[in-house]
Biopython code that builds the backbone (N, CA, C, O; Angstrom):
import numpy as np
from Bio.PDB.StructureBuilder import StructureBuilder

atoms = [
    (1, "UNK", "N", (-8.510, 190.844, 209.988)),
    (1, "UNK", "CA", (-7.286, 191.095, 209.252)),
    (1, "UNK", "C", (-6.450, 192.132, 209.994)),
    (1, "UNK", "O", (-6.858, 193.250, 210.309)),
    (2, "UNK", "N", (-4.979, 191.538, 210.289)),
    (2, "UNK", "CA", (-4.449, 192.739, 210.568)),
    (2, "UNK", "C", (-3.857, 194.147, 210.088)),
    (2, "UNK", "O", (-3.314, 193.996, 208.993)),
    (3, "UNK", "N", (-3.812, 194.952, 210.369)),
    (3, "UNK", "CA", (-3.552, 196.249, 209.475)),
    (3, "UNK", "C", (-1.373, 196.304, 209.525)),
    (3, "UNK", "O", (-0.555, 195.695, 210.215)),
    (4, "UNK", "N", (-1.242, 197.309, 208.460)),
    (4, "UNK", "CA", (0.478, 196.959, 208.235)),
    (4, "UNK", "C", (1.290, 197.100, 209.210)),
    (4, "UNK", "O", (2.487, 196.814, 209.176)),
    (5, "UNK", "N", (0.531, 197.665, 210.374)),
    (5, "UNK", "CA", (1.108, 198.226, 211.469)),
    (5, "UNK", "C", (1.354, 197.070, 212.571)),
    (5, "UNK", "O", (2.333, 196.787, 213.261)),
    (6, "UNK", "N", (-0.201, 196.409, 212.423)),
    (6, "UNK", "CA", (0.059, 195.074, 213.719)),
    (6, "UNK", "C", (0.808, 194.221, 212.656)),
    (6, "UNK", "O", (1.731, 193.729, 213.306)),
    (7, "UNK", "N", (0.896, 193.855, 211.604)),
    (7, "UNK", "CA", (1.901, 192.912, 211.202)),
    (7, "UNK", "C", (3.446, 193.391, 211.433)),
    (7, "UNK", "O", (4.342, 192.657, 211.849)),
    (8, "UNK", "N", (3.538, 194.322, 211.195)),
    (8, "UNK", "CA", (4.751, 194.388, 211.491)),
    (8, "UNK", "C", (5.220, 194.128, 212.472)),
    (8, "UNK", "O", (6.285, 193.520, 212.574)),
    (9, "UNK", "N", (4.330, 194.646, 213.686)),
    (9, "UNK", "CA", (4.726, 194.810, 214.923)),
    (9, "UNK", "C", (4.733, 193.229, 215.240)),
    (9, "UNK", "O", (5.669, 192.917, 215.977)),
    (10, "UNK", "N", (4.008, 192.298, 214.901)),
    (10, "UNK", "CA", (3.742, 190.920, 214.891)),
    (10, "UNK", "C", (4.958, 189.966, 214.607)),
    (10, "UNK", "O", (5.208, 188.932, 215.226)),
    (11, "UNK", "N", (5.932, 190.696, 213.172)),
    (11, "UNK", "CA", (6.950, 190.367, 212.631)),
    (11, "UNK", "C", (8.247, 190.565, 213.387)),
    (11, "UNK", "O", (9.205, 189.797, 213.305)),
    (12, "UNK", "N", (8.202, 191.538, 214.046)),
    (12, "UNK", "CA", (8.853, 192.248, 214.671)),
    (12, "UNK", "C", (9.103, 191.219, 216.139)),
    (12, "UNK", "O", (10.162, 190.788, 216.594)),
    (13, "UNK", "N", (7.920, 191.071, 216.556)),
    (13, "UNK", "CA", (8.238, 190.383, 218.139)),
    (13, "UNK", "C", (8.856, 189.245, 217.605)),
    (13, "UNK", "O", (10.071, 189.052, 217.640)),
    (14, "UNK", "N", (7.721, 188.210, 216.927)),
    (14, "UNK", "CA", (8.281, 186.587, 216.049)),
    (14, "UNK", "C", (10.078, 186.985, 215.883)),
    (14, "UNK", "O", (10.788, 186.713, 216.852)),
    (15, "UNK", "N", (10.444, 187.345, 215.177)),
    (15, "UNK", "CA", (11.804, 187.911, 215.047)),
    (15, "UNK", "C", (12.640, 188.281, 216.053)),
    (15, "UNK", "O", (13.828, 188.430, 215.769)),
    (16, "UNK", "N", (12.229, 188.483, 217.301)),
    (16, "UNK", "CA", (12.869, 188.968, 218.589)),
    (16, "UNK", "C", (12.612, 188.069, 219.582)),
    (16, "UNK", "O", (13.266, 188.247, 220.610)),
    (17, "UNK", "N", (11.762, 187.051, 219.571)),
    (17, "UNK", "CA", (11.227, 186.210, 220.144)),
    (17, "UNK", "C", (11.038, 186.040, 221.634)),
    (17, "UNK", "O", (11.199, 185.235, 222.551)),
    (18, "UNK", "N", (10.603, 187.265, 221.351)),
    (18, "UNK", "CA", (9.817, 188.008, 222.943)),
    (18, "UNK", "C", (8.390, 188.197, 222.359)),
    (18, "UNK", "O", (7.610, 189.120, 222.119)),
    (19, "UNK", "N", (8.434, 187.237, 222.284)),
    (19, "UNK", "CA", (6.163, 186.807, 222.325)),
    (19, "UNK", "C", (5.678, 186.021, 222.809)),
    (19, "UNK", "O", (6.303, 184.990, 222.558)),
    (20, "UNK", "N", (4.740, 185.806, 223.507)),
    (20, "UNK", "CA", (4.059, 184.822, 223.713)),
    (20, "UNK", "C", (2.436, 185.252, 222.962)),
    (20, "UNK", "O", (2.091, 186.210, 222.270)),
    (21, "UNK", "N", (1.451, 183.637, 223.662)),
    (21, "UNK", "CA", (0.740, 184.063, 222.965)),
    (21, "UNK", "C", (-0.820, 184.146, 224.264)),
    (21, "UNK", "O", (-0.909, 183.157, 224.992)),
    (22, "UNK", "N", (-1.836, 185.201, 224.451)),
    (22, "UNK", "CA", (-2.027, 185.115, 225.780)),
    (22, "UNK", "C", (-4.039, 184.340, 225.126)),
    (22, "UNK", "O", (-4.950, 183.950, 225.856)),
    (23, "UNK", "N", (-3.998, 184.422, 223.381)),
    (23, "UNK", "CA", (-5.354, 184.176, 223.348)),
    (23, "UNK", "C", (-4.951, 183.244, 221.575)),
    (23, "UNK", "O", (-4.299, 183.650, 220.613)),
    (24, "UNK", "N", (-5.648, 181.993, 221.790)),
    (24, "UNK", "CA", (-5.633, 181.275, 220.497)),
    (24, "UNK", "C", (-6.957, 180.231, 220.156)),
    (24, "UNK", "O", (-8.042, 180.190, 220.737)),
    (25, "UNK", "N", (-6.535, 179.515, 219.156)),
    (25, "UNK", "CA", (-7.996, 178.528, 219.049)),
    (25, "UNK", "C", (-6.996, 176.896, 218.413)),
    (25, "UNK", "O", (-6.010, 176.729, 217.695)),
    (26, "UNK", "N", (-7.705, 176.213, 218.979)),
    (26, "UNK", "CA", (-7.156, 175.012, 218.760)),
    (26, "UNK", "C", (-8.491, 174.477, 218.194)),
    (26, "UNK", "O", (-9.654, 174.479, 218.597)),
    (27, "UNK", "N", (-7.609, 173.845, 216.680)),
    (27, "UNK", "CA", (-8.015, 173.708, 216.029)),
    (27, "UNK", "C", (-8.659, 172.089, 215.936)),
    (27, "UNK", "O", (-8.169, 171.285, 216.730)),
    (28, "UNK", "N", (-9.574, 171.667, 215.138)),
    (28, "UNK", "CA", (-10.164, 170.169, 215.021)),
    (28, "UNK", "C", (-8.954, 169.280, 215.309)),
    (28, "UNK", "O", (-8.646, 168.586, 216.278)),
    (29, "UNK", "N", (-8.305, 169.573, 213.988)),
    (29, "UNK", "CA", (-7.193, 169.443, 214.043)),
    (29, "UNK", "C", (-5.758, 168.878, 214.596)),
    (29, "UNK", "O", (-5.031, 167.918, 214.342)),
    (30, "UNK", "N", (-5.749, 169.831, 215.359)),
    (30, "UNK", "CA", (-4.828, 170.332, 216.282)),
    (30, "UNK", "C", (-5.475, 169.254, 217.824)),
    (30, "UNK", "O", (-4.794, 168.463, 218.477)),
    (31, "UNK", "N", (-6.952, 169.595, 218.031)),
    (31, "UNK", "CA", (-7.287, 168.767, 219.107)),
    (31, "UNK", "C", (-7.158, 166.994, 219.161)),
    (31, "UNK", "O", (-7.055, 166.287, 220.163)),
    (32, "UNK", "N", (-7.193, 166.684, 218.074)),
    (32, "UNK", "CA", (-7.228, 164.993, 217.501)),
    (32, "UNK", "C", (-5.787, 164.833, 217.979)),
    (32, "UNK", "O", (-5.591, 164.347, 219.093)),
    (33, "UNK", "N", (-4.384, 165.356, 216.916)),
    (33, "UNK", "CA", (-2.973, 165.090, 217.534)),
    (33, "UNK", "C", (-3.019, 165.457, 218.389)),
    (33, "UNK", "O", (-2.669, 164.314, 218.684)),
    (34, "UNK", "N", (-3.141, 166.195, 219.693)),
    (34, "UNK", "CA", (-2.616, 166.324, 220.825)),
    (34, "UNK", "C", (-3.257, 164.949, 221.529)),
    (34, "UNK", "O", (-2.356, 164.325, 222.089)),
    (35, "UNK", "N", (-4.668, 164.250, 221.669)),
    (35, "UNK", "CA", (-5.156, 163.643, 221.891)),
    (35, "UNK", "C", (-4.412, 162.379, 221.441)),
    (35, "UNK", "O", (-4.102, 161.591, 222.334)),
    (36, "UNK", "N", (-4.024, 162.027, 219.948)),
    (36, "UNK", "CA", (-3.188, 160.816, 219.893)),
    (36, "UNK", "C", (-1.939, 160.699, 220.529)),
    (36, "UNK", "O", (-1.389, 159.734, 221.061)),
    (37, "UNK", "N", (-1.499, 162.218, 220.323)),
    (37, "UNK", "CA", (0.152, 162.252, 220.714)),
    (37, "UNK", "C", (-0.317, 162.361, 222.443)),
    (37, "UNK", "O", (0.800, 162.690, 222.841)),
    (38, "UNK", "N", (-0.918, 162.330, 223.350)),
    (38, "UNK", "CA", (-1.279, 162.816, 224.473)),
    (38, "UNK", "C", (-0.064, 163.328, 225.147)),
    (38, "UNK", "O", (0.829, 162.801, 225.811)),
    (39, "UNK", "N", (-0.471, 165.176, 224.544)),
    (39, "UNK", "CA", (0.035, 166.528, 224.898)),
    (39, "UNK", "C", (-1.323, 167.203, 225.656)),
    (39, "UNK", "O", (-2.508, 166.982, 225.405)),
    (40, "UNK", "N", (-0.738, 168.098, 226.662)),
    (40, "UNK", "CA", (-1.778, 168.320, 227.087)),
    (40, "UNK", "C", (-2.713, 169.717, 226.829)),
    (40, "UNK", "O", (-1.777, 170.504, 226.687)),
    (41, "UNK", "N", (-3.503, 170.258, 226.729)),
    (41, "UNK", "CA", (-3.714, 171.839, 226.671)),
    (41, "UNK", "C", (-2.800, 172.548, 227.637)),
    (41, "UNK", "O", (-2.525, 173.701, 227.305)),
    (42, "UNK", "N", (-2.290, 172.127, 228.715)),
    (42, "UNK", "CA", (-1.721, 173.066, 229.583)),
    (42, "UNK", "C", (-0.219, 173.039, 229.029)),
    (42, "UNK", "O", (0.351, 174.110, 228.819)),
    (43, "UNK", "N", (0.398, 171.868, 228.801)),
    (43, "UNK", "CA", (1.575, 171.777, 227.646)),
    (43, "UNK", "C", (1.528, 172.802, 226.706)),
    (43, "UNK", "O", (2.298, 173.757, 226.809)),
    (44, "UNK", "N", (0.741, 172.723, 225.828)),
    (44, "UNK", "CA", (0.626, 174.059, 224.978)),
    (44, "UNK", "C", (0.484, 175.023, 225.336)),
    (44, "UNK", "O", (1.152, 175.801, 224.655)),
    (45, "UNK", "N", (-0.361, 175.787, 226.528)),
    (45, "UNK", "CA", (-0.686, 176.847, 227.053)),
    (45, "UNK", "C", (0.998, 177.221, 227.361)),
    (45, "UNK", "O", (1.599, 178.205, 226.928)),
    (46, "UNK", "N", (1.458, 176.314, 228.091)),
    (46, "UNK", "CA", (3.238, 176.689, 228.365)),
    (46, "UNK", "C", (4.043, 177.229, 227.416)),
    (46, "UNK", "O", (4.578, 178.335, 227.501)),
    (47, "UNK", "N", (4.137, 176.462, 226.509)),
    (47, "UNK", "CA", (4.856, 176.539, 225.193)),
    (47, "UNK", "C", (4.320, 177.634, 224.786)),
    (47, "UNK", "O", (5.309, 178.364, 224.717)),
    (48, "UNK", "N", (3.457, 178.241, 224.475)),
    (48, "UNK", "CA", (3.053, 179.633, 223.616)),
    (48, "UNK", "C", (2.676, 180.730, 225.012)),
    (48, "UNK", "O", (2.298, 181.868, 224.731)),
    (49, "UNK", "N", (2.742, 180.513, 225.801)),
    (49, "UNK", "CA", (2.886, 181.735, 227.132)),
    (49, "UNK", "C", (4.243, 182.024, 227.220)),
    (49, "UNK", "O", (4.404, 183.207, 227.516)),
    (50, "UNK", "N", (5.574, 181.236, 227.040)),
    (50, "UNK", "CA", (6.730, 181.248, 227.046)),
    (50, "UNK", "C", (7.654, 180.842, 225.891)),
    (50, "UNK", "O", (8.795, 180.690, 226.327)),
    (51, "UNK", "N", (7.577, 180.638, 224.721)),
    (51, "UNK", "CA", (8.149, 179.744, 223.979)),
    (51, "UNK", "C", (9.932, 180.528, 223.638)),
    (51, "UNK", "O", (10.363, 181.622, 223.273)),
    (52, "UNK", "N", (10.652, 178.824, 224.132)),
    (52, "UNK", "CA", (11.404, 179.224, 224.067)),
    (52, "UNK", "C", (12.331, 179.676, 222.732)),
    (52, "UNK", "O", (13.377, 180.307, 222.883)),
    (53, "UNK", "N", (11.834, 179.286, 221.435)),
    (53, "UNK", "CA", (11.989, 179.589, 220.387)),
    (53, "UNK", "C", (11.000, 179.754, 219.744)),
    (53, "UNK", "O", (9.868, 179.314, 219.943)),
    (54, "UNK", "N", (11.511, 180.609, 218.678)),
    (54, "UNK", "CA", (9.977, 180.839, 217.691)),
    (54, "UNK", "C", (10.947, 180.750, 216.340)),
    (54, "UNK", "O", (12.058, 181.245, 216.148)),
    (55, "UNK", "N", (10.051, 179.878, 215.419)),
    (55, "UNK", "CA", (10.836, 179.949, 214.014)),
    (55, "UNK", "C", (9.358, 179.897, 213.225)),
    (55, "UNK", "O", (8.377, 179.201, 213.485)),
    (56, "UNK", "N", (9.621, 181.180, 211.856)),
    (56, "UNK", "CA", (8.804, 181.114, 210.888)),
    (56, "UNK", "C", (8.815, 180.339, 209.892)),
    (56, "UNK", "O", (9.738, 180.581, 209.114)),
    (57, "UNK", "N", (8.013, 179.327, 209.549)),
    (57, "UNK", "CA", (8.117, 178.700, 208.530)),
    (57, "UNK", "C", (7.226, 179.075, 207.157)),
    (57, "UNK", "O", (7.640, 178.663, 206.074)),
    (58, "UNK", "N", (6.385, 179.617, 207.206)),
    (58, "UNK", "CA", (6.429, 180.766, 205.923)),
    (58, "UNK", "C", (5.521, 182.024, 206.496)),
    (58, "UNK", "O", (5.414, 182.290, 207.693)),
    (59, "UNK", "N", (4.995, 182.626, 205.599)),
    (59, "UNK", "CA", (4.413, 184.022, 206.075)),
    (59, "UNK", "C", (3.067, 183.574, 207.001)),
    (59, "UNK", "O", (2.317, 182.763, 206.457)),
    (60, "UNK", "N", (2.866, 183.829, 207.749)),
    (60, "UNK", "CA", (1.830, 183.788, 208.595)),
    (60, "UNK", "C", (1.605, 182.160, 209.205)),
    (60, "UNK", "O", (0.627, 181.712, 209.804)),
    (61, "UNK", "N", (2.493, 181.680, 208.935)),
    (61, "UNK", "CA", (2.862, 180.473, 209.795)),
    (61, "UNK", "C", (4.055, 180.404, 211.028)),
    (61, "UNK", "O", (4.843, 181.345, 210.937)),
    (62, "UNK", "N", (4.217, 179.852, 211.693)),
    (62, "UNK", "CA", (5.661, 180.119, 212.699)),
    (62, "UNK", "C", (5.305, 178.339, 213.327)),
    (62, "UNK", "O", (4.370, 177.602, 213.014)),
    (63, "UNK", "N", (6.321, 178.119, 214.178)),
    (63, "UNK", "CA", (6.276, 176.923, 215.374)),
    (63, "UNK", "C", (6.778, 177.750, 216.666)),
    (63, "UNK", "O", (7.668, 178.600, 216.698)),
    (64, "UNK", "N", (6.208, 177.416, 217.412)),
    (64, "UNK", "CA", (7.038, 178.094, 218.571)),
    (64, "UNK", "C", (7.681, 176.831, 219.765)),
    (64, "UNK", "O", (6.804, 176.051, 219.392)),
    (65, "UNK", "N", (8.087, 176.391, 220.341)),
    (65, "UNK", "CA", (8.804, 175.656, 220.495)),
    (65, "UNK", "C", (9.703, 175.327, 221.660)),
    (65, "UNK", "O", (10.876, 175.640, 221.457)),
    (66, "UNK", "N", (9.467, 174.813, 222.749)),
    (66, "UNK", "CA", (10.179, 174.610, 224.080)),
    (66, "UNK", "C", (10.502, 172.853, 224.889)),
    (66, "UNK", "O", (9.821, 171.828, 224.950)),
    (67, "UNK", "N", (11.685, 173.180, 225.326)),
    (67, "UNK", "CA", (12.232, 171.749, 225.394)),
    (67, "UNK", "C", (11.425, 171.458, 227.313)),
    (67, "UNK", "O", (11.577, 172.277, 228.219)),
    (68, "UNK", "N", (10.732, 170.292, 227.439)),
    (68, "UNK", "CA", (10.109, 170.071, 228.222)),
    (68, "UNK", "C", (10.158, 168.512, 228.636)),
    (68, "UNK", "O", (9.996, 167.510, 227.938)),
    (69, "UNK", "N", (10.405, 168.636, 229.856)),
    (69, "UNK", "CA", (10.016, 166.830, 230.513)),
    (69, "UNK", "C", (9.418, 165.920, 230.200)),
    (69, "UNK", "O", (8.231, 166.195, 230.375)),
    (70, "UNK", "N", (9.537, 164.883, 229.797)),
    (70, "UNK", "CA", (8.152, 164.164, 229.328)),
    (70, "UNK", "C", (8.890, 162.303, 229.926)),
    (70, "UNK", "O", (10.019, 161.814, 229.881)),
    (71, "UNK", "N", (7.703, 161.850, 230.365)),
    (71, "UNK", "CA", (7.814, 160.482, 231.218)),
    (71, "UNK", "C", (8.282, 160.491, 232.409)),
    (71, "UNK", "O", (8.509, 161.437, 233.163)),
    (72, "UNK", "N", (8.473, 158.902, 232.597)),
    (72, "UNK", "CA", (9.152, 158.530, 233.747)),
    (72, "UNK", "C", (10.438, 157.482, 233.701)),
    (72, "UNK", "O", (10.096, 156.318, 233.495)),
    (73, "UNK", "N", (11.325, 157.621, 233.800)),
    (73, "UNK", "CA", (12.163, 159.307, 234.733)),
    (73, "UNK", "C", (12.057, 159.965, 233.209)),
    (73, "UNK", "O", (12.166, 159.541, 232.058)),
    (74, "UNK", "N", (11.833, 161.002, 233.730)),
    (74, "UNK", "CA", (11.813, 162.467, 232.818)),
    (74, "UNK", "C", (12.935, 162.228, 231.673)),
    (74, "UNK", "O", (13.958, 161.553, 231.790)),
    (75, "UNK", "N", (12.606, 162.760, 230.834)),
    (75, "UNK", "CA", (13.954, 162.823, 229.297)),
    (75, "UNK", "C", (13.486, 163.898, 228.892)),
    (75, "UNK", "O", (12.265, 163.970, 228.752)),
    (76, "UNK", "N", (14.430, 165.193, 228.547)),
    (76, "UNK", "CA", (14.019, 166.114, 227.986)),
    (76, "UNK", "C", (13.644, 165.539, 226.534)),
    (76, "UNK", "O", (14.294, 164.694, 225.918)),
    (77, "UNK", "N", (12.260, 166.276, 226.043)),
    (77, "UNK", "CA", (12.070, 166.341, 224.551)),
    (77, "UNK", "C", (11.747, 167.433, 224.347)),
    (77, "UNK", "O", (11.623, 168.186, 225.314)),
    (78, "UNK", "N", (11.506, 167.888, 223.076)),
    (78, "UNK", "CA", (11.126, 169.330, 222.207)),
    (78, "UNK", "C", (9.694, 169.333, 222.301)),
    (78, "UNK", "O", (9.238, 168.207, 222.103)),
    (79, "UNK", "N", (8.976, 170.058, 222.495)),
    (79, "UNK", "CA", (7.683, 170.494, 222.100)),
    (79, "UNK", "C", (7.469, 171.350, 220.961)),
    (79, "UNK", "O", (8.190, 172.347, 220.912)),
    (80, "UNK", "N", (6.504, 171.150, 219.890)),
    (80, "UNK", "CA", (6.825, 172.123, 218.582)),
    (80, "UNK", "C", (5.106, 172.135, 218.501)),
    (80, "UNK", "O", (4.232, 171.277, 218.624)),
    (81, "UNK", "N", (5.138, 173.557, 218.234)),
    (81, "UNK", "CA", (3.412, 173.840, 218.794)),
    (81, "UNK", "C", (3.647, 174.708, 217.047)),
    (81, "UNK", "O", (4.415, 175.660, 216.912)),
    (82, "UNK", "N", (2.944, 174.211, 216.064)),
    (82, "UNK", "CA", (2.434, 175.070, 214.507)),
    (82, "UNK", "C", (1.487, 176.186, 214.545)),
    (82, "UNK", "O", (0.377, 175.658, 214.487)),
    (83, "UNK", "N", (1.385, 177.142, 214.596)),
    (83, "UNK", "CA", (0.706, 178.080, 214.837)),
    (83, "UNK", "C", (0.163, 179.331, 213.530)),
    (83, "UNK", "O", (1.058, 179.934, 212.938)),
    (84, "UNK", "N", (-0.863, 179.538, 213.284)),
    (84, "UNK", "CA", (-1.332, 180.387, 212.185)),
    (84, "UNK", "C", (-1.538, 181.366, 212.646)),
    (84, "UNK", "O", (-2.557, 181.329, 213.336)),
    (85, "UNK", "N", (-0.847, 182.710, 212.610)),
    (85, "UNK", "CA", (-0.611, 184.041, 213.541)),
    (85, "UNK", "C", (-1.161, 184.975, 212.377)),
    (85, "UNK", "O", (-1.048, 186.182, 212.589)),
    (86, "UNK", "N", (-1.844, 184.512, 210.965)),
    (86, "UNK", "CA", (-2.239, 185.547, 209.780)),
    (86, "UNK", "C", (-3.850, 185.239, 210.777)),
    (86, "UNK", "O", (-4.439, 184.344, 210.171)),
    (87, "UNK", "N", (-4.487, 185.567, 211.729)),
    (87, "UNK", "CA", (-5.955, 185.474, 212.034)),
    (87, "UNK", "C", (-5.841, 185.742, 213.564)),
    (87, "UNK", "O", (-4.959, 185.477, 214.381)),
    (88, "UNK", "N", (-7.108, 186.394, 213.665)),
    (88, "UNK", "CA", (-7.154, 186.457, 215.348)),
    (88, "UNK", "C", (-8.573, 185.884, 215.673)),
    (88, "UNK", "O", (-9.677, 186.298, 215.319)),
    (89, "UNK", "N", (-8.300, 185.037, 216.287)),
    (89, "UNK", "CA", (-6.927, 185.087, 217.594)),
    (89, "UNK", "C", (-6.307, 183.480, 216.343)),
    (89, "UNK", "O", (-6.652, 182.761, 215.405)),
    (90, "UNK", "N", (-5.329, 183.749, 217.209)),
    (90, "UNK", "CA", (-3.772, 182.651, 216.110)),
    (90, "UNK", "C", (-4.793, 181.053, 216.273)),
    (90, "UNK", "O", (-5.377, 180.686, 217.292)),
    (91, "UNK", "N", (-4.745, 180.285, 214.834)),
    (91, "UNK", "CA", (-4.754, 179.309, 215.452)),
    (91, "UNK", "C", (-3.839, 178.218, 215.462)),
    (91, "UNK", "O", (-2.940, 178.171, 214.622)),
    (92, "UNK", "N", (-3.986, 177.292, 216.375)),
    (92, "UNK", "CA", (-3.122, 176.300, 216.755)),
    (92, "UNK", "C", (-3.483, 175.076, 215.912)),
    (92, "UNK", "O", (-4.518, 174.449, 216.139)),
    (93, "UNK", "N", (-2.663, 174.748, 214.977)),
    (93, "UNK", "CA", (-2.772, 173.704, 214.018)),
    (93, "UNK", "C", (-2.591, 172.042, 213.755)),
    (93, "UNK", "O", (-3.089, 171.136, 213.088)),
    (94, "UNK", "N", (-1.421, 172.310, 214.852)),
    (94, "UNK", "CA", (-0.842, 171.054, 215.375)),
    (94, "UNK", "C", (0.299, 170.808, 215.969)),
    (94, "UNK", "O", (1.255, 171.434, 215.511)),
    (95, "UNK", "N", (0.464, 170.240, 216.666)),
    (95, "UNK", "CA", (1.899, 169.857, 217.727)),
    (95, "UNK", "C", (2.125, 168.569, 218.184)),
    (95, "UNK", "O", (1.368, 167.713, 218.643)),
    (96, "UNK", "N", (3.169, 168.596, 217.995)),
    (96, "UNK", "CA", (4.091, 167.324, 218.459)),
    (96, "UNK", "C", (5.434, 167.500, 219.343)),
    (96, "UNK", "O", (5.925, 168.611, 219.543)),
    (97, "UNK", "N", (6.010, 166.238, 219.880)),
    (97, "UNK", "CA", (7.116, 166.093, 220.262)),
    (97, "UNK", "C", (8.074, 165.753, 219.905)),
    (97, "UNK", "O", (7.909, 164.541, 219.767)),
    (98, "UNK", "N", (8.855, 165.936, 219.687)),
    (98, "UNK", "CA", (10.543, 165.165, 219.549)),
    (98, "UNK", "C", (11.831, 165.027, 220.232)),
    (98, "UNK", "O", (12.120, 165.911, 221.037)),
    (99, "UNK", "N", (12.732, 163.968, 220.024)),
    (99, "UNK", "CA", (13.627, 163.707, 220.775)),
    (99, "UNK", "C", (14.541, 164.405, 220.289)),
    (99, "UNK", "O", (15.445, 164.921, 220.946)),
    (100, "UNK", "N", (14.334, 164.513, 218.665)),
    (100, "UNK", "CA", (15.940, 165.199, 218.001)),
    (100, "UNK", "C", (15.917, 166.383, 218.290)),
    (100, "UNK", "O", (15.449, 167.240, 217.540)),
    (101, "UNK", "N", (16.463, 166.635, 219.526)),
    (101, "UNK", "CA", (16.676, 168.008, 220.091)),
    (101, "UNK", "C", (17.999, 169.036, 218.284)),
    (101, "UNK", "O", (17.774, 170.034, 217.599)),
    (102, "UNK", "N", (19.089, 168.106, 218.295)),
    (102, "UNK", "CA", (19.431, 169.030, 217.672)),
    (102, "UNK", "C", (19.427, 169.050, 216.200)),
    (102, "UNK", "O", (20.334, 169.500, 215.501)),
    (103, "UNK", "N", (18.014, 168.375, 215.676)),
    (103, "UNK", "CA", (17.571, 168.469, 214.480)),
    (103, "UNK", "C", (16.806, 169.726, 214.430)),
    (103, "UNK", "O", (16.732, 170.300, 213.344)),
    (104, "UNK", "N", (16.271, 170.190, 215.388)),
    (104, "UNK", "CA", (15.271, 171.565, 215.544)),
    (104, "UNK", "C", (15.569, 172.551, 216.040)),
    (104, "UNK", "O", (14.871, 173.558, 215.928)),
    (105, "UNK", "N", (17.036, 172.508, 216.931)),
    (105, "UNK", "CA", (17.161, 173.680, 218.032)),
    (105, "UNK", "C", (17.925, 174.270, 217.405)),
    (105, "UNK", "O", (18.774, 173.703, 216.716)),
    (106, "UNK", "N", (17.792, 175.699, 217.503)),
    (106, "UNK", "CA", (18.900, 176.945, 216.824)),
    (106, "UNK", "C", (19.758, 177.083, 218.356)),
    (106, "UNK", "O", (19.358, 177.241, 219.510)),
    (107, "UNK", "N", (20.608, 176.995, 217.977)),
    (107, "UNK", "CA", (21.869, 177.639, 218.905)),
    (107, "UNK", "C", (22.351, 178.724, 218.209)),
    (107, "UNK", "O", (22.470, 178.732, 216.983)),
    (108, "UNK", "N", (22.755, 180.039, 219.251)),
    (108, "UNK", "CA", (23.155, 181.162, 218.894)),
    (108, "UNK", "C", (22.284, 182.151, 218.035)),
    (108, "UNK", "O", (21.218, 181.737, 217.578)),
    (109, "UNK", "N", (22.744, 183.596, 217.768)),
    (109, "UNK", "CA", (21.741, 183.818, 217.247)),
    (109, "UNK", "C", (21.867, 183.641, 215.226)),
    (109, "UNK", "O", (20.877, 183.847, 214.525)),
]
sb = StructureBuilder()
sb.init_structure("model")
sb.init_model(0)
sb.init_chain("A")
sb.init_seg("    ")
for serial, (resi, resn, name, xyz) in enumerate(atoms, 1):
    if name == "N":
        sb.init_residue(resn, " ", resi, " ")
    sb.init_atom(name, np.array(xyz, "f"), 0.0, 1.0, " ", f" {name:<3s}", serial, name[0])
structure = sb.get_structure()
């Protein structure tokens, strides 16, 4: 459990979205969709070492979220990685891709 201090500080980065994430657990879960959706662990490792957005979707939940290459010839799509950041180390719940870039992307702040 974290104490009021690392949450905040936790709240604080999520909110500034200067975090990454350098230790997590992928979940049963989480391993099955990436496997159907075939995403890769290193895909995710990207996305949460760098993500280019982070949005909370309730308390101790977030997505973090980066637009990435996918096929041949390449088409940008979204990567959206679900993440449970109330536990350490965070776990990774499930992720997918999408095309609707601007169904998900925040522009501005």
């Amino acid at each position: 459990m974290c104490t009021i201090s690392e949450q905040w500080t936790l709240r604080d980065a999520i909110m500034s979205e200067a975090f990454s994430f350098t230790s997590y657990r992928l979940t049963d879960h989480a391993r099955l969709e990436m496997a159907r959706r075939h995403i890769t662990e290193a895909e995710i490792a990207q996305v949460l070492a760098a993500p280019e957005q982070i949005e909370r979707l309730r308390p101790g939940r977030i997505v973090a979220q980066s637009r990435l290459p996918v096929g041949e010839p390449p088409r940008r799509s979204l990567l959206r990685v679900v993440v449970d950041v109330d536990r350490q180390p965070p776990d990774v719940v499930t992720a997918y891709r999408t095309s609707k870039l601007q169904q998900y992307w925040r522009r501005g702040p």
